[in-house]
Every structure is written in structure tokens, then in C-alpha cells.
C-alpha positions in Angstrom: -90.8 -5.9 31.0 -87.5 -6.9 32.4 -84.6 -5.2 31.9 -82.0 -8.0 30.0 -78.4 -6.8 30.6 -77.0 -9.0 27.8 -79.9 -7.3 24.9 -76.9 -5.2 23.6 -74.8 -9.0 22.3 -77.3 -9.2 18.9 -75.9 -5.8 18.1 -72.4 -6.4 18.8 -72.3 -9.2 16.1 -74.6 -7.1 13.5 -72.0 -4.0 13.9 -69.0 -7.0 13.2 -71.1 -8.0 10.1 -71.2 -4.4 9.3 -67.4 -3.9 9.3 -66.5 -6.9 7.6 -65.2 -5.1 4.3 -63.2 -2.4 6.6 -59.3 -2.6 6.7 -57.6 -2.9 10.0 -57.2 -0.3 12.1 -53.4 1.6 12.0 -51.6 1.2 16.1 -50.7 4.8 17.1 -46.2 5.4 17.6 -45.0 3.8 20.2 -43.9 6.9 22.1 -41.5 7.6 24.6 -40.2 5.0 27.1 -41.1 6.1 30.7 -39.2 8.5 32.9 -36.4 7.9 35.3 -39.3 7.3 38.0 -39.5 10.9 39.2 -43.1 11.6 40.0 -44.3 14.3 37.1 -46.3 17.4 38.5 -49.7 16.2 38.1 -53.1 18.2 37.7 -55.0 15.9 39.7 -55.2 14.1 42.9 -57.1 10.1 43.3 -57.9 9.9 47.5 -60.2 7.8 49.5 -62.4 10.2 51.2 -65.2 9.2 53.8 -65.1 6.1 52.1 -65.4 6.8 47.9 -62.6 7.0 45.9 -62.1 10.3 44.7 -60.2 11.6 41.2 -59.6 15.9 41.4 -59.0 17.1 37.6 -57.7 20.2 37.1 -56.0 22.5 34.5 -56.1 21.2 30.6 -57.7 18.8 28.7 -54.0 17.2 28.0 -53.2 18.0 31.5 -56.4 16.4 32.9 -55.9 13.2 30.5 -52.4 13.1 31.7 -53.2 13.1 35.5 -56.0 10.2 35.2 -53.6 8.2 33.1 -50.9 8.5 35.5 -53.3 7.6 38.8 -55.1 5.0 37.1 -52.6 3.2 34.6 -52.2 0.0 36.0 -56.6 -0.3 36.7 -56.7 1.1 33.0 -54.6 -2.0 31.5 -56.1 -4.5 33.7 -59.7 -3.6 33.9 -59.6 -3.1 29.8 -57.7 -6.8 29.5 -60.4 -8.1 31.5 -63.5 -6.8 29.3 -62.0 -7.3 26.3 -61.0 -11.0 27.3 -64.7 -11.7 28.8 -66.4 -10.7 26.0 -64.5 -11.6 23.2 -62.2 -14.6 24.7 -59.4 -15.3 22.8 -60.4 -13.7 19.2 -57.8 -11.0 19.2 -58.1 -10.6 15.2 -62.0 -10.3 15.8 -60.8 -6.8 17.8 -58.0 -5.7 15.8 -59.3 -5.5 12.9 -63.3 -5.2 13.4 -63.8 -3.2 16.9 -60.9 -0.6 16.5 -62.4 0.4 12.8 -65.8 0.9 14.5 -64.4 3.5 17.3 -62.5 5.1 14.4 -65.1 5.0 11.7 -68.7 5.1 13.5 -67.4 7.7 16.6 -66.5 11.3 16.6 -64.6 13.2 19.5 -64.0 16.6 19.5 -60.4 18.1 19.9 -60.6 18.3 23.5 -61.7 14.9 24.1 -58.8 13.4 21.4 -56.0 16.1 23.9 -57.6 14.1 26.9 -56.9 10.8 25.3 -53.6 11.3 24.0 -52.9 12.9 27.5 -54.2 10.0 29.3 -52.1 8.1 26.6 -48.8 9.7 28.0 -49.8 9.5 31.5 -49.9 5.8 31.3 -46.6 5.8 29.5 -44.6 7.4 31.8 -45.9 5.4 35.4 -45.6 1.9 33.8 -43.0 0.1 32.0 -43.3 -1.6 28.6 -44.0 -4.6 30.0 -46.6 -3.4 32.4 -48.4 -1.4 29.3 -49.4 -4.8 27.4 -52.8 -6.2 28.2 -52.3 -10.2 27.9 -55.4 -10.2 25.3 -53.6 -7.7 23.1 -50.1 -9.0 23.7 -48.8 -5.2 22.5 -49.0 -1.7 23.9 -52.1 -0.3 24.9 -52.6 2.3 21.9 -54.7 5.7 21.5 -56.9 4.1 18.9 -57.3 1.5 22.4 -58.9 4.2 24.3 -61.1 5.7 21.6 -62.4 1.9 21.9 -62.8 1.9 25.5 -64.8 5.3 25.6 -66.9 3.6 23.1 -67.4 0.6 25.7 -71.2 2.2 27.0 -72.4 2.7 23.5 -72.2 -1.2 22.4 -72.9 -2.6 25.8 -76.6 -2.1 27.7 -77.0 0.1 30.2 -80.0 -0.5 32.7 -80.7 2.1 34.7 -83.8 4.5 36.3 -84.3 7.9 37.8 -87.1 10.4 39.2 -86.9 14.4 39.1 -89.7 16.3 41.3 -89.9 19.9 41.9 -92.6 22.3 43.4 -94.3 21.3 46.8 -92.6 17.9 46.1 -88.7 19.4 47.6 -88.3 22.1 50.6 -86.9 24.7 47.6 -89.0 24.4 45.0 -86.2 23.2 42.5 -85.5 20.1 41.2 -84.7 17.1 43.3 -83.0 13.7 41.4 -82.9 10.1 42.4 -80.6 7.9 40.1 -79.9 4.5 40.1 -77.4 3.1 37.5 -78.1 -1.0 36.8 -75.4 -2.3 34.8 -73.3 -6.2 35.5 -70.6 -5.4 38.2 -67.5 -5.7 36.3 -64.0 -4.9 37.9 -64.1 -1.1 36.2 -67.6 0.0 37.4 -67.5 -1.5 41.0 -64.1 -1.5 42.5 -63.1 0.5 39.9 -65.9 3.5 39.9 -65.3 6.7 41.2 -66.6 10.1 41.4 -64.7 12.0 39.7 -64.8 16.1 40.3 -63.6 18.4 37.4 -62.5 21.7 37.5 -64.6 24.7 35.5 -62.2 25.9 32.8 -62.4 27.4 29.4 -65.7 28.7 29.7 -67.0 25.1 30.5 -68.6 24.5 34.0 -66.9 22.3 36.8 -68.9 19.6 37.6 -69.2 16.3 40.2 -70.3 12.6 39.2 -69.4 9.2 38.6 -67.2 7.3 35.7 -64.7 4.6 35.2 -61.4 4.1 34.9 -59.9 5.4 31.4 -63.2 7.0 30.9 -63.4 10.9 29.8 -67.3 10.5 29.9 -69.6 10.7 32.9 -72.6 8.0 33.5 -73.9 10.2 36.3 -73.0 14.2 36.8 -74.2 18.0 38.1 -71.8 20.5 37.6 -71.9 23.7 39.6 -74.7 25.8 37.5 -77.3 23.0 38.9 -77.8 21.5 36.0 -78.1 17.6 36.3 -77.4 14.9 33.6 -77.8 11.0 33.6 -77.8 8.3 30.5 -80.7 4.7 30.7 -80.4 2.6 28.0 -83.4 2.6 25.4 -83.3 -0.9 23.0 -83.1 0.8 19.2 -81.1 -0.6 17.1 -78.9 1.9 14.9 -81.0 3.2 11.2 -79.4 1.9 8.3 -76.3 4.1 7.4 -75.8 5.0 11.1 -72.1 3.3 11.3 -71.2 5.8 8.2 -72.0 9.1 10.5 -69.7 10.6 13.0 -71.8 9.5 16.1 -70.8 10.9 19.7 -70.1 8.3 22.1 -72.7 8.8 24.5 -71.2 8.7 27.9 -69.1 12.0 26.3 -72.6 13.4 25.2 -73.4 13.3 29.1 -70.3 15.2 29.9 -70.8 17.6 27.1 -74.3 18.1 28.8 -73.2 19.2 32.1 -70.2 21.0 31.0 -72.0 23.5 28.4 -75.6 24.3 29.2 -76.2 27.2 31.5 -79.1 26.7 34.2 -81.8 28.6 32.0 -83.7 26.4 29.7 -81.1 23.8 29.8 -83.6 21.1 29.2 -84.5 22.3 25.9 -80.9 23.1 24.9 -80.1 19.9 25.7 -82.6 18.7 23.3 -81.3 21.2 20.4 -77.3 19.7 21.3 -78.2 16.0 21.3 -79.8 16.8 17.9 -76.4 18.4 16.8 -75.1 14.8 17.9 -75.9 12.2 16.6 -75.9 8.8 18.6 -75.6 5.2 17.5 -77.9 3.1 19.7 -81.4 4.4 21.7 -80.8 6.5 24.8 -82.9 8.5 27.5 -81.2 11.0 29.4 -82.9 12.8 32.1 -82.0 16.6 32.9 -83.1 18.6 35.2 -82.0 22.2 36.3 -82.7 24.5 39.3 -83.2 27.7 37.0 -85.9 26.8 34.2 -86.5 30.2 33.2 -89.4 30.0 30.7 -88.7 26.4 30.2 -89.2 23.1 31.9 -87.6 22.2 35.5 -86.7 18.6 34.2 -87.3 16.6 31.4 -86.1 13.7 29.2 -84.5 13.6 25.9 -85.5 10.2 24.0 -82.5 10.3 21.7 -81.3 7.7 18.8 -80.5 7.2 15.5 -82.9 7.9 13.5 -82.3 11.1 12.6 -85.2 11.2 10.0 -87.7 11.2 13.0 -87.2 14.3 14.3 -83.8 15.0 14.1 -82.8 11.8 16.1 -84.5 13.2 19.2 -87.7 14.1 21.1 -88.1 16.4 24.5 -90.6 14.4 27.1 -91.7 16.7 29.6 -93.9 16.3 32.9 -97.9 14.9 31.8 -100.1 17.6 32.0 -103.4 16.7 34.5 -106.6 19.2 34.7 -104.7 22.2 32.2 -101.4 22.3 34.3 -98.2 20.3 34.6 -97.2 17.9 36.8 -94.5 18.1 39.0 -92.1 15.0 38.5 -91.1 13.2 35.7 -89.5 9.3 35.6 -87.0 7.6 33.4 -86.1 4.2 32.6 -85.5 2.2 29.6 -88.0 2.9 27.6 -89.1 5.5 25.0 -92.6 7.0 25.7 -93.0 10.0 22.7 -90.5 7.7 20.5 -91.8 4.8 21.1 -94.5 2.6 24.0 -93.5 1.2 27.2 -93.2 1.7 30.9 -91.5 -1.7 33.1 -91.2 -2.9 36.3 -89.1 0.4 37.4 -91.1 3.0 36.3 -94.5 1.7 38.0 -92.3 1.2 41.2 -91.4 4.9 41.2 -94.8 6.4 40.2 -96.2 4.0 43.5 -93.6 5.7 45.5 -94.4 8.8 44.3 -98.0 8.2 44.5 -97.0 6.7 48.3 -95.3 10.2 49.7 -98.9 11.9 49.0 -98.1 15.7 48.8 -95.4 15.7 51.6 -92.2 16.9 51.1 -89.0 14.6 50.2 -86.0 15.2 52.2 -83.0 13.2 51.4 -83.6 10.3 53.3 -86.8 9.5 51.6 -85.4 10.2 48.1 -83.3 7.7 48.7 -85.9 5.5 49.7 -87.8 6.2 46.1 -84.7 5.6 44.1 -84.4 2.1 46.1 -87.7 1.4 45.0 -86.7 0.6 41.6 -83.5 -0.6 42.5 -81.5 -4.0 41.9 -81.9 -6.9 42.8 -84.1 -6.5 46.0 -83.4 -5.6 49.6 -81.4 -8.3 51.6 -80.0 -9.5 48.3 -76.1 -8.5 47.4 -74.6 -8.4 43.7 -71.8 -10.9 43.8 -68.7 -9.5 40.6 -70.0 -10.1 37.7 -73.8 -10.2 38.4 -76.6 -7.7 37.6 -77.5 -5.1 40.4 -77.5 -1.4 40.8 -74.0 -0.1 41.4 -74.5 3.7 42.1 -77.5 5.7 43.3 -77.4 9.0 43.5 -79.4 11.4 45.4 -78.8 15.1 43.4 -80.2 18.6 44.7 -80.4 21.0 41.9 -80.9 24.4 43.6 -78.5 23.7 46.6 -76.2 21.8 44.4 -75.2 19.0 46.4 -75.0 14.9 45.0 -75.3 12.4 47.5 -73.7 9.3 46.2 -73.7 5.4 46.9 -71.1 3.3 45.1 -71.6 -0.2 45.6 -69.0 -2.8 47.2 -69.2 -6.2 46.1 -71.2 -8.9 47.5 -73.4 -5.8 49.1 -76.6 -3.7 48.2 -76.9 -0.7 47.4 -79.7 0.3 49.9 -77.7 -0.6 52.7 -75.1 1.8 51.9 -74.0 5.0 53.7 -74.4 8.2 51.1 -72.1 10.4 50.9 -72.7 14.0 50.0 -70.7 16.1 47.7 -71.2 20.4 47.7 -70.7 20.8 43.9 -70.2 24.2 44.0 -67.6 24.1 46.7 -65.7 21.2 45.4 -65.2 23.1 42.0 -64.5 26.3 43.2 
């Protein structure tokens, strides 16, 4: 079955039915006007390095928040007037007083992720003026209760997306090898605006390297420097009755969480224990894989949603098992297969690729060539703004920790991009 990118719309409106009773949401203070110009000391750097945009966070949550705030401010207002203006037009009161009651009633971030915001917050205030801090749709000041909203954006809006983990004979090491693709419509904040973004370890969390957005603290695409890898693929179920009254985690910050806090051994099966210690709103797969399995699996994905009756809102989906032993790969696309029944276009394309290597070997060059297999739209074929096409693909060795990464340019395909490779444990050192 095809992929729809606009499946997530129905649910918008039932979530606007749901909120109808709900009191507007409060604006945050207005804070302090901006600085006399003087460039702050910043805990972060935003460079253009063999071609991809780079953001370097370091020190702080507040510190990091305040660093991507500052870089990004003007992208931040415009790309965020933008979405909200293209999917809701002109209704202003529609947002105001249904949207920013769902990111404050039906989400929960943790005290880090709230110093982040409120740092990002200030960052923005001190590079632009008052003027400059007013997207046209909201005709005031970009707010904190804003940027809850906008870190909320992935978990009301359908992500696409596919991706392959093999191990054993499959890679030259033995450990897990990942090909990602991330499908989603090309809008101004995930094409030109996409980055990879490379955190520092600190506070007992792991460093990591992946891709997000402007104004996001989440991660669509990471591997920090244990080896563990993370990546979220939309899954279409709706949210269990009562879900909207629960403290769900917005699910780019579960990804984040992910790489940040499991260690290498058996992080595929504590990553099943946390996303049951998180609940989630809509239906998710996210595939993990990790270089140091221990006694557990090498790769595996977490079917995750909100029914938390069935299981505790999540299920573990490990390789098949052929003639008493385990198979050595293990897909993921947008569909559950232990939660639910369904495969797609994408999924047969990468067993056929698999199924087309024989037992040889994948070095990164075919990798590549299995995540473009399942890729978006076809070869030849660019994704114009605003259309449907795969707008990152990543290539990510576990056991060497390296990610290789495409980031699309408009009008292109991502096949006919240059990778470019990232040493994980180098760049957060």
C-alpha cells in the first residue's frame, strides 16, 4: 500500500474536536528586549562543511537551547509562519486556543528539554528585534508555549519513512550496518532548513550525530558515540480513547532520549522497556540497532503507540527466525507487523535487494544502493518544495561509528547525491 503523506489531516481535526471544551492557552512574559548587538558567547557553532549545514551544541541544556536559538532565529520565525500558515491558512483562533492546549495538555517534556526551550526562547530574543520575533500568522511574539507546539509538529503530521539493519556475514565487522531513508513533503524547515546537528556528551548522556530541523530539540535520524542507532517511520494508529489526557512524549524527543541514554549492551530491549515508560500519542516504528548486543539482539524494532492496554503501548520485533536460528537483517517501514499486518511497496523493495546481494558483503556504496531501493520518488525524478520525496538517507555503521549522510536540495534526488561521512566518536569527543 502506498504511503499517503496527507493520512495524518483526519486526526488533526478529531484532536480539534477533542479540545473544543479546553480554555485557551496562557502566552509566556514577554521578556527582555534584545541586547545592544554585541555577539553573546555562544555554546555552539552552525558551518557549512563539505557541503551540509552543520549545528555543534555544547555545554547545557539552557546553554545548548540558547546557541540554536541565536544561529537559527530568523529560520525559526519564518519556517514556523510558513507551516502554520499552510496548514491552517488564516484561522489564527483555530491555533490559539485549540493547538497550543494540545502541546500543553496531551505532551510532556522533561526539565531538560523545557531549559532547552526556554533557552532557545532567549536565544531568539536577544539576535532579533521585536518586530523580527512576530510571525505574520500570529501577529505577536513567538512564545515558549510556541515551541512546545513546534516540537510537537512530527507527532500530528505523517512521517513516511524506511530503513534496513544487517549484521553478521552481511557487513565486513560483524556489527550492525543501517540504511535510512526519511520520506516526508519538502517543506522550507526539513529541506533547506535540515541539518545535522552534532551534540556534545554531557551529564552522563552520550554525544551523538544526526539530523533535525530548525527549532527542533528532537532528532528524526541519530547515532551517538556508544554505537547505538535510532530512527522514527510513521505507523497509521490513531490515539486510544483517553490518550490526549496522558502526558505523552513527543516522539522526535523520544528518538533523542533513545540515543542519548542507552548504553551499547542490550539497548534494543531497553529501548523497548523506556518507550513503555513513554507513552506516545499516534503509531510509531523505530528501528535500533547497536554494535554491542551482549545477550540481546543486534537490531530490532519497537512497534510503539497508544494503546497502552496492549502490552504496555509497545512490542519488540526482532529478526524472523529460519531453520532454528535468526536471521541476520531486519526492515522497517510504516507498518506494524507483531501490532498489527502489513508490509508495502518499501519493505518488498528492500527484502529484493537484500535477497539481490546473495551472501556478499555490503560496503557503503551498496548500502546506499539498498536504501535507494525504497526510496522516493524514483531515479531521474527530482522533489520540487513542497512535494513528497525522500529528503535524507543515511548510511550508519554501528561498530565503526561513522553516519554517512545525504540531505536533499530541492528540485534534486536523493540518489544522485554525494554522502558525506561523519566519525561520531570523533566529532563528540
Amino acid at each position: 500500500m502506498r504511503f499517503r503523506p496527507s493520512s495524518r489531516v483526519p486526526l488533526l481535526l478529531l484532536f480539534f474536536l477533542c479540545l473544543l471544551l479546553l480554555p485557551p492557552a496562557a502566552s509566556a512574559p514577554a521578556g527582555e528586549e534584545p541586547s545592544s548587538g554585541v555577539r553573546p558567547r555562544l555554546h555552539g557553532t552552525l558551518r557549512r562543511e563539505r557541503g551540509v549545514r552543520v549545528l555543534r551544541l555544547w555545554g547545557t541544556p539552557r546553554e545548548r537551547g540558547f546557541a540554536q536559538g541565536w544561529l537559527l532565529a530568523k529560520e525559526i520565525i519564518t519556517g514556523f509562519d510558513r507551516e502554520l500558515t499552510r496548514r491552517l491558512g488564516g484561522r489564527r483562533s483555530l491555533y490559539e486556543k485549540r493547538v497550543l492546549p494540545l502541546a500543553g495538555l496531551g505532551f510532556s517534556f522533561s526539565e531538560t528539554e523545557e531549559e532547552e526551550l526556554l533557552g532557545m526562547l532567549e536565544g531568539i530574543r536577544a539576535r532579533l528585534p521585536a518586530r523580527d520575533r512576530r510571525p505574520a500568522f500570529l501577529a505577536r511574539e513567538i512564545t515558549f508555549a510556541d515551541l512546545k507546539a513546534l516540537n510537537t509538529f512530527g507527532d500530528w503530521y505523517a512521517l513516511g519513512c524506511s530503513s534496513e539493519a544487517v549484521w553478521g556475514d552481511r557487513t565486513p565487522d560483524g556489527t550492525p550496518a543501517v540504511v535510512r531513508n526519511f520520506d516526508f513533503s519538502a517543506l522550507d524547515l526539513l529541506v533547506p532548513g535540515q541539518y545535522v546537528r552534532i551534540e556534545a556528551p554531557a551529564g552522563g548522556r552520550h554525544g551523538w550525530v544526526g539530523i533535525s530541523h530548525p527549532g527542533g530539540i528532537g532528532v528524526l535520524t541519530a547515532l551517538s558515540d556508544a554505537g547505538v542507532f535510532a530512527a522514527i517511520h510513521d505507523v497509521r494508529v490513531a490515539p486510544a480513547p483517553g490518550a490526549l489526557l496522558r502526558r505523552n512524549v513527543p516522539r522526535l524527543a523520544a528518538v533523542r532520549r533513545l540515543v542519548e541514554e542507552l548504553a551499547p549492551e542490550r539497548a534494543v530491549e531497553e529501548a523497548l522497556s523506556l518507550c513503555r515508560r513513554s507513552p506516545t500519542l499516534y503509531g510509531n516504528n523505530l528501528l535500533v540497532a547497536t554494535p554491542a548486543p551482549g545477550p540481546g539482539l543486534p537490531a530490532g524494532v519497537i512497534e510503539y503507540d497508544s494503546r497502552r492496554g496492549m502490552r504496555q503501548g509497545a512490542d519488540l520485533r526482532g529478526p524472523a527466525r529460519r531453520g532454528g536460528r535468526l536471521e541476520d537483517h531486519v526492515a522497517c517501514t510504516n507498518h506494524h507487523r507483531l501490532r498489527g499486518r502489513g508490509d508495502g511497496r518499501r519493505y518488498r523493495a528492500l527484502a529484493a535487494g537484500l535477497a539481490g546481494r546473495g551472501g556478499r558483503p555490503f560496503d557503503v556504496k551498496g548500502l546506499f544502493a539498498l536504501a535507494s531501493r525504497a526510496a522516493v520518488p524514483g531515479p531521474g525524478r527530482g522533489v520540487p518544495p513542497g512535494g513528497f520525496g525522500t529528503l535524507h538517507q543515511v548510511v550508519a555503521l554501528t561498530g565503526r561509528k561513522i553516519l554517512w549522510v545525504r540531505l536533499l536540495v530541492p528540485h534534486r534526488n536523493i540518489r544522485d547525491l554525494e554522502p558525506t561521512p561523519f566519525d561520531v566518536a570523533r566529532e563528540t569527543a
